[in-house]
Structure formats: C-alpha cells, structure tokens
N, C-alpha and C positions, 0 to 999 in steps of 0.2 A: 697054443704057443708051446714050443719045446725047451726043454731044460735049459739048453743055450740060450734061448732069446730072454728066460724070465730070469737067469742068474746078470746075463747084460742088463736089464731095464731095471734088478735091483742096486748094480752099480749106478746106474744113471742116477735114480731115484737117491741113492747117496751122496753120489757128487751134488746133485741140485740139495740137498736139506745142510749141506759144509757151504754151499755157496751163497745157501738165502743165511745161514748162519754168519759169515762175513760179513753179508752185507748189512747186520744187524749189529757189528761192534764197536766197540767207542775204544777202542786203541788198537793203534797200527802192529805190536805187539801179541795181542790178542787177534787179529785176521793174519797177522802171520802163522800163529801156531797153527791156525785151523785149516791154513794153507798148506802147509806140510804134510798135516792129520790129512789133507785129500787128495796128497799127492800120488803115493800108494794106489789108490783105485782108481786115478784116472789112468794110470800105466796097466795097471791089470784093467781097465775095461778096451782097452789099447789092443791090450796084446791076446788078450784071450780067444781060444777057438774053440768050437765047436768040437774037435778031438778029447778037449782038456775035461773028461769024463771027471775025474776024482775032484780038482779042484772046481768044477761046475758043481756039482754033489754040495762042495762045500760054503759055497757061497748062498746056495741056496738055504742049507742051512742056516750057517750063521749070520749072515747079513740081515735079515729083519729085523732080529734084536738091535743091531749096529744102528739099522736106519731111525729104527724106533729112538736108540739114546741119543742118537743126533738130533734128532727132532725134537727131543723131549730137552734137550740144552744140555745135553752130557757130549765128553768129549773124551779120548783117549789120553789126553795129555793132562 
C-alpha cells in the first residue's frame, strides 16, 4: 500500500473511532462536540490527493497517536 492509501485508511480509521465514539454518548451536547472534532478529517479525507506529498508525510505521522487518543476516550476538545 502506498503512502496515499495508508495516510487515507488512517483518516478513515479516525473518522470510524469519532463515530463509534458518538455513538457511545449520553448527551446530544457531547456527540456534538465529537461531531465537529470529525468534521476536519472527513474534509481532509475528501479532498486529499495523492500529489499532497507533505501533508500525506504528515498525517502519517501524526495521526496514529490521534487515532490511538480517540480510541482510548480522549478528545481534542
């Protein structure tokens, strides 16, 4: 798999750990904020190409940690 495909499938991977997060909360309030928090990377998994060298680089970097704190119940907000 090349760098495009695996910086794409850790966006996905993120959007899904914000969506199973939703669908785990007990106030409208609280799936909203997490709605927001995943609004950002369904646009960037949207618009991203294959060209996008630097920010591919960068996702690939930072995004596992991200996915990890989503998943672990941490949130940006």
């Amino acid at each position: 798999m090349d760098s495009y495909e695996r910086a794409r499938a850790l966006l996905s991977a993120l959007i899904a750990a914000y969506s199973g997060r939703i669908g785990e909360t007990s106030t409208r309030q609280e799936a909203q904020a997490l709605r927001a928090e995943r609004a950002p990377f369904l646009a960037e998994r949207d618009s991203l190409t294959a060209g996008d060298r630097e920010r591919v680089a960068e996702i690939l970097r930072e995004m596992p940690e991200r996915l990890r704190a989503v998943r672990e119940g941490g949130t940006d907000g």
